[in-house]
N, C-alpha and C positions, 0 to 999 in steps of 0.2 A: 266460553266458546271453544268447543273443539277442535284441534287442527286438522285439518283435509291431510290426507294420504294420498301420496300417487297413485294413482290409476282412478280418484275416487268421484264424483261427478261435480262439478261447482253450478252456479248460479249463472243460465241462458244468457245469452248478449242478446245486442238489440234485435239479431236478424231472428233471435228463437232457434240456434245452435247449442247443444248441450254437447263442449268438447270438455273433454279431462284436461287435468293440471297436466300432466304427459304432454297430451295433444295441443295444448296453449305454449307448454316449452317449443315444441317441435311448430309451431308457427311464428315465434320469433325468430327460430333458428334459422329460415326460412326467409326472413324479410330481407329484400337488400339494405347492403350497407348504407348508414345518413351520409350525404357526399361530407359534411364533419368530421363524422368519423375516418372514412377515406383522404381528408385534404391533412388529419391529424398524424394518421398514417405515414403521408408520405413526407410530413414536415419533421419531423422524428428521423426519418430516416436522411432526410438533407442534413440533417443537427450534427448525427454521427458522421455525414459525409466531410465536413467542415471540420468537424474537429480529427481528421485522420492527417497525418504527416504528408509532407509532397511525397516522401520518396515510396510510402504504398502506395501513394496515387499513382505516380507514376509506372512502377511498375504493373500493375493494375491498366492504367493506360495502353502502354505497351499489349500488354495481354489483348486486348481489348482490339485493338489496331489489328494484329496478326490474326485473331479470327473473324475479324469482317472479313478479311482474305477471301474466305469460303462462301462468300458472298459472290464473288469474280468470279472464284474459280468452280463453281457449280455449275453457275448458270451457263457459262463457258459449254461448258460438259455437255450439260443438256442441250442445249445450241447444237452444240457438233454431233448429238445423234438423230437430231429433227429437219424436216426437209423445210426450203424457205417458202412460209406459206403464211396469210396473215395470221390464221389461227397460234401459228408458234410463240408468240408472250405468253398465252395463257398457260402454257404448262415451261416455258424458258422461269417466269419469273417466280415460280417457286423454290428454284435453287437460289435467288434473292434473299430470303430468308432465312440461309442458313445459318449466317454470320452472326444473324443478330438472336436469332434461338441460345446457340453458343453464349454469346456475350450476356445474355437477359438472364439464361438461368444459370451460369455462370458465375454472376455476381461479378462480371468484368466491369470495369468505368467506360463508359461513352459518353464522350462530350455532350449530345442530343437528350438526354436522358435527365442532363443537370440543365437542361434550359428550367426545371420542371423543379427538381427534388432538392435543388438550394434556394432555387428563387422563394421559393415558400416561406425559409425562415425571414429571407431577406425585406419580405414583406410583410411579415409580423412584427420584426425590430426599425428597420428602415434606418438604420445608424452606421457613419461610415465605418466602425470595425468589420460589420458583419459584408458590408460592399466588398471590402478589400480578399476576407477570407471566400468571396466568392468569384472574386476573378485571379486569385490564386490560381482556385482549383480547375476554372474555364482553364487558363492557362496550360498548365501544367497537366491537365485531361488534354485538352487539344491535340499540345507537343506530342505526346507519346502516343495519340493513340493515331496518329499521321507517322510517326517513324514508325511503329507496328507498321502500319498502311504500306511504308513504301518497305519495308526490310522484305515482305512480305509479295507485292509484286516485283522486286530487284529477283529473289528465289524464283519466281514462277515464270518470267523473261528470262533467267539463268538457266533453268532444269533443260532437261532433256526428254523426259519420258514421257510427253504427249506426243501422241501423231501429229501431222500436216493441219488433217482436219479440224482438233482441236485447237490445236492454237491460231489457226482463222478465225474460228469464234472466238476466243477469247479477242483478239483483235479487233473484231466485231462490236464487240463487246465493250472495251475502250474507246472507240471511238465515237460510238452513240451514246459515254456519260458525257461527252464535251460537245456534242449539236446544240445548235444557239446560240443566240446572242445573250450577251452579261443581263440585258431584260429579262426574257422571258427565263434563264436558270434562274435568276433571283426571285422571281414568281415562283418557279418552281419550289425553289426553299423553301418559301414559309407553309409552302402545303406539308412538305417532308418533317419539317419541324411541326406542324403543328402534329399532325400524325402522331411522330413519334411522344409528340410531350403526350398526349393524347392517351398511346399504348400505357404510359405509365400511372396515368391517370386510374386507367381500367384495372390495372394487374390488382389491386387489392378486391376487386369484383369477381374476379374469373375463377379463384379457388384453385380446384381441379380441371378446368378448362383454359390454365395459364396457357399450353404449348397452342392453341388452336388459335385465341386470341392473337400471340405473337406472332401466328404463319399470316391472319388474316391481314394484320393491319399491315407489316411487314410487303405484303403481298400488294396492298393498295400501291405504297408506295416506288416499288419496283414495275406496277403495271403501268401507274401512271404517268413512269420517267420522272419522278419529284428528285430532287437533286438533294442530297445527303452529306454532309461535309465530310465524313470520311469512309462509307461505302462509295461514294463517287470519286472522293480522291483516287484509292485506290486505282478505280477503273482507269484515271486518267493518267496515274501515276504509271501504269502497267504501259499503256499508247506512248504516253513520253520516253521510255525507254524503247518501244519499238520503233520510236523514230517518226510516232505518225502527229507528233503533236509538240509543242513546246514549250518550258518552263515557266516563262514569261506570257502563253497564254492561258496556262492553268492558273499561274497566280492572276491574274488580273479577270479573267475571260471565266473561270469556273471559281476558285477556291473563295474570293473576296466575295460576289455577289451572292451564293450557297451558304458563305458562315453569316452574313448579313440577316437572310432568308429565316436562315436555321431558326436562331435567334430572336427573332420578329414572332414569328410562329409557334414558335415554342413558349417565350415568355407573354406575348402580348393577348394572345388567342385562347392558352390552354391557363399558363401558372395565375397570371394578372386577374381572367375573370373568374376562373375556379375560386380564387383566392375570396373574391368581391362578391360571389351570391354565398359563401358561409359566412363574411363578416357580417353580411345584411341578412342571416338567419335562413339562409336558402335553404342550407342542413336540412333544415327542419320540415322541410314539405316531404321528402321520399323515408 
């Protein structure tokens, strides 16, 4: 039996298509990924995330916390050059996105992101070592990427070099992450977490459409006021120092019902059943 050469013609499939071994590669190449393949992906990448030290986490956290900043302080921006009109969220919430553009292709740690990329392991072994090393890391992600948060609105309440106008929106901007009662933000949460577990779900899909995916879903979540446990902090964290809010109602009023949210949404929605249609072969239909 002779071997085929590239370019050379093989034997019709059922539709009566005569593609080259070329053009048979280039139709795999083509196929989307099996969500297996994709949930292998990203459990690999939670494995490495586990076994990293606190203190890169941390500072990684940190990182992470200071540039959601630009989450605030964008949309702020854009605020203060748009006249008040309903149409103004659709083009305010694209400075939303900055932060987490930053953070994603950055390789910065955010807490929302590991509802997704440890649970994975953690439900493949399901044994209290691997619990422990994932509430390490919630921990220790959380901490730092909340003191980025707040070092980060303390500098932007400190500065000087915004006009009047801007730092009204930005105030603006504060005070509408804390409207609501502890209800409907905790509602809000688990939309934001699922979202975002969501985003990370996609990224091994997007390729070369990483940055569009992360403005889009990014963008949901800011359009639709979903509540964020540490792009929201911030905002609140920024109001609290302006004096329009109080310590005692971000913890109790935003921060507790938001990381509740986060958390629900993230693991129960996206990591839990992603997890459950590849162990029951789901893989295997796309």
């Amino acid at each position: 039996m002779t071997e085929e050469k590239p370019g050379e013609k093989q034997e019709p499939d059922p539709l009566g298509l005569e593609l080259t071994r070329d053009e048979k590669a280039e139709v795999q190449r083509r196929r989307a990924l099996r969500a297996d393949v994709v949930h292998e992906a990203i459990r690999e990448e939670g494995e490495q995330e586990l076994r990293r030290p606190s203190s890169a986490l941390a500072w990684s956290g940190l990182a992470a916390g200071l540039s959601m900043g630009f989450s605030l302080l964008v949309e702020g921006l854009i605020r203060a050059h748009l006249p008040d009109r309903p149409w103004r969220p659709l083009f305010t919430e694209l400075g939303y996105s900055i932060g987490y553009l930053i953070v994603i292709l950055g390789r910065q740690q955010l807490f929302t992101e590991n509802t997704l990329t440890v649970i994975l392991p953690l439900l493949a072994r399901r044994d209290t070592a691997t619990l422990l090393q994932v509430l390490r890391l919630w921990a220790v992600v959380l901490a730092s990427n909340l003191a980025g948060g707040l070092l980060f609105a303390w500098a932007l309440d400190s500065a000087t070099i915004f006009d009047a106008a801007a730092r009204r929106a930005l105030d603006e901007v504060g005070r509408e992450a804390i409207t609501g009662d502890a209800g409907s933000i905790f509602v809000r949460g688990i939309f934001a977490g699922w979202l975002i577990a969501l985003l990370v779900w996609l990224l091994p899909f997007a390729d070369t459409a990483r940055v569009s995916v992360i403005i889009l879903i990014t963008y949901v979540v800011g359009l639709g006021n979903f509540t964020h446990i540490v792009a929201g902090s911030i905002e609140a964290f920024y109001s609290v120092m302006a004096g329009a809010a109080s310590w005692s109602a971000y913890l109790t009023k935003y921060m507790l019902p938001t990381l509740i949210g986060n958390i629900l949404g993230g693991v129960t929605l996206v990591a839990v059943i992603n997890h459950a249609q590849v162990v029951a072969g789901g893989g295997d239909d796309v």
